[in-house]
N, C-alpha and C positions, 0 to 999 in steps of 0.2 A: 542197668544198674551196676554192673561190676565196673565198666566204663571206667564211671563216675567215681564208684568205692577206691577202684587204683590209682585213680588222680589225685582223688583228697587224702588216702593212705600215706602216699610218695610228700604230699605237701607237710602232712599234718610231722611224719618221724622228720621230716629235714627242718623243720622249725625248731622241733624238743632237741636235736641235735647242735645248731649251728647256733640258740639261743644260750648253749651251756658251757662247761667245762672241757676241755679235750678228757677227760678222764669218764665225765658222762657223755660223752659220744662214744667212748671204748664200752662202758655199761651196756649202752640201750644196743648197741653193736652186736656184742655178748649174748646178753638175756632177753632182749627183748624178739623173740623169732614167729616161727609158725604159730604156734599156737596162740600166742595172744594176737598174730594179724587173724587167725580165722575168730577167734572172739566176736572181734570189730567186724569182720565180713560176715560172718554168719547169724550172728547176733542185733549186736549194738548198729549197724546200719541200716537192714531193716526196718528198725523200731523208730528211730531217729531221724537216719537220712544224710547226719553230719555226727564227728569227732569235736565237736565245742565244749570245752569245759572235761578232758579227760587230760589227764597227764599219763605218760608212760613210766614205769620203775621210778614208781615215788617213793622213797626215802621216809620213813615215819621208825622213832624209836621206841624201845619196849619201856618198863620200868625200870631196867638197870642204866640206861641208857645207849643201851647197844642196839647199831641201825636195823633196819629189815627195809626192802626194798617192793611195795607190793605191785604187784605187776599192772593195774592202773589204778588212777585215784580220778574220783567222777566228783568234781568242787565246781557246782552252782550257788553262785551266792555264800549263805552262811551253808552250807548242809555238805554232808562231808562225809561220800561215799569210799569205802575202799574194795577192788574188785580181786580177785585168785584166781588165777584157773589152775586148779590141782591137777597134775597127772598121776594117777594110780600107780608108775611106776614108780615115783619119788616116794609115795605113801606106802610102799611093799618094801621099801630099803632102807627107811625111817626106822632110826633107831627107835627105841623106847623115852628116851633122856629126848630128843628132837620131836617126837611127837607130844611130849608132855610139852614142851616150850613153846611150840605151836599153838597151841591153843589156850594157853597161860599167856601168850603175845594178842591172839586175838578177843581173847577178853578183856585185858587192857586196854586194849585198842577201842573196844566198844565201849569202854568205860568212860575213853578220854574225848567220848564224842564220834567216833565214830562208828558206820554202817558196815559191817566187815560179809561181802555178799562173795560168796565162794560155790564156783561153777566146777564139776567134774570136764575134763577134755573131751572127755567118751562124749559126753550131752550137747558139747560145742560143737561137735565133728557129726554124731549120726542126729540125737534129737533136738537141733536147734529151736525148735518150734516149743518147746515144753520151755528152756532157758528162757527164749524171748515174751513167755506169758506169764511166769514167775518174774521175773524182773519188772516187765511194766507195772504186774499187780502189785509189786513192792514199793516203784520209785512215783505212782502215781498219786501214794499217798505223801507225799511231801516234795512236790510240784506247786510251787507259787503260781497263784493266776492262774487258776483252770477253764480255759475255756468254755464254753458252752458247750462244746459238741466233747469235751471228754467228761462231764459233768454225768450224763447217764450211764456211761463206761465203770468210772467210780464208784458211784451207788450202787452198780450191781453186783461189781467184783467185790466191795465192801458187805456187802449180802449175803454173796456165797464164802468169803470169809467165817461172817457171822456163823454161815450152820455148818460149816466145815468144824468151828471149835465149842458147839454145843454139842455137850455130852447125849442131846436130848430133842427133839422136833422142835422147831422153833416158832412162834405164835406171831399175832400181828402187833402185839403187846410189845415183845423182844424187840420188832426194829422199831414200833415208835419211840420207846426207850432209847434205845441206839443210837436216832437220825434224830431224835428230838423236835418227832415230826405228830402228825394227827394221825386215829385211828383209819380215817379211810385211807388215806397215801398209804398207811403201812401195807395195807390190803391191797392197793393197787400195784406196791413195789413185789408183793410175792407172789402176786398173781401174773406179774411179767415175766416173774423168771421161773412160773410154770410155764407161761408159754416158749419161753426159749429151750426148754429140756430140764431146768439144771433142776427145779425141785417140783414133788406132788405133792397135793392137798392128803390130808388124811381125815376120816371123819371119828369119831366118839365114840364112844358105844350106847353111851344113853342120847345122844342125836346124831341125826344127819347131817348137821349143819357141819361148816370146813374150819376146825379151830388152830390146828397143825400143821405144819409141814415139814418134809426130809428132803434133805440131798438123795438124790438118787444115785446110783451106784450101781456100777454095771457087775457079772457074771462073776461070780469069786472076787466079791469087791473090787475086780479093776474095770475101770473106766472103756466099751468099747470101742474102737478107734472112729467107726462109722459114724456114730451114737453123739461120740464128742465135740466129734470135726463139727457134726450140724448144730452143735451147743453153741460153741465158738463163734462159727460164722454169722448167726442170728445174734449174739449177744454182740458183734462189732460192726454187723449192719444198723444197730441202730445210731451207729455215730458212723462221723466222716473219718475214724479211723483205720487202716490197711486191715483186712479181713485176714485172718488167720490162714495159711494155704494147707497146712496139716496141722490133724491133731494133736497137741501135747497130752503124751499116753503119761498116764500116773497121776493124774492131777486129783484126783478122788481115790489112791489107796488106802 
């Protein structure tokens, strides 16, 4: 695979270069270095397999009209992602005045239509596996044409969504609502992802019967590594999607 990644790497910067300005050849020259190639190698190649539809140190302006250059832009079709990788050291030397405009640029930015999706380096570099399962679960909801084999992929991660932001067990009521689907499916979809780990039934106290269910959640509420790998892997064995090879730690803090 790296082979491959170095081939299409070398293809992909000499097109955004000789397709430009000699002044954005000097740019992506400049800024465009290590860490956004380990992005794309650590990350976004994995997932993917190809660079289609990213652009490097894209150019987008704030409200005053002053440029900012974000380190990629991922434009499939109408939908219109923007990616960061933050290094911690730029965030410790950041004024007060430049951290405020930071984030006053990227709510604008989301305002003006786009997805402003911002990776630490540390997570690029040691936990790639966590980046790359936050991402799919992000970009998968607003993928045109889903095939069939990532169609159960979706519905699950849209699942543990679901009870990741109830304050409260979630019923079989919750996803028929949700999926705007029938009571049995709803039953069938939370009894799957009892079987894959991710939640348990809970019963009543004035019955037996199984009206509830939680996220489970490992040992001082974090996720253990063993525990999760095998969530993961059963949850991307049921499609023809690439199984997770480690577990993304934190995913249930």
């Amino acid at each position: 695979m790296t082979g491959k990644f170095e081939l299409a790497y070398e293809v992909f910067l000499k097109s955004h270069m000789d397709s430009k300005s000699k002044d954005r050849e000097e740019l992506l020259s400049v800024n465009h270095g290590y860490e956004e190639m380990q992005f794309l190698k650590n990350v976004w190649w994995p997932l993917f397999g190809n660079l289609d539809h990213l652009y490097p140190e894209y150019e987008v302006r704030d409200w005053s009209g002053k440029g900012h250059f974000a380190d990629f832009a991922y434009l499939p079709g109408h939908l219109k992602f923007l990616i960061e990788i933050k290094d911690n050291a730029y965030e410790r030397v950041a004024n007060r005045e430049d951290y405020a405009d930071g984030l006053n640029r990227e709510l604008f930015l989301q305002a003006s239509g786009y997805r402003v999706i911002s990776l630490a380096y540390d997570d690029v570099e040691q936990r790639p596996e966590l980046c790359k399962y936050l991402l799919q679960m992000l970009l998968i909801r607003y993928q045109p044409g889903l095939h069939s084999t990532d169609r159960p992929l979706f519905a699950e991660m849209e699942m543990i969504r679901l009870a990741l932001n109830s304050p409260l067990p979630i019923c079989s009521q919750n996803v028929a609502e949700h999926f705007n689907t029938d009571h049995q499916t709803a039953i069938r979809m939370l009894q799957s992802l009892c079987q894959t780990g991710w939640l348990r039934p809970l019963c009543t106290k004035a019955s037996e019967g199984i009206h509830y269910y939680e996220m489970i959640r490992g040992k001082d509420e974090m996720m253990d590594e063993a525990v999760l790998n095998r969530r993961v892997e059963a949850l991307y064995t049921k499609t023809n999607l690439p199984v997770t090879q480690r577990a993304p730690e934190g995913i249930c803090n």
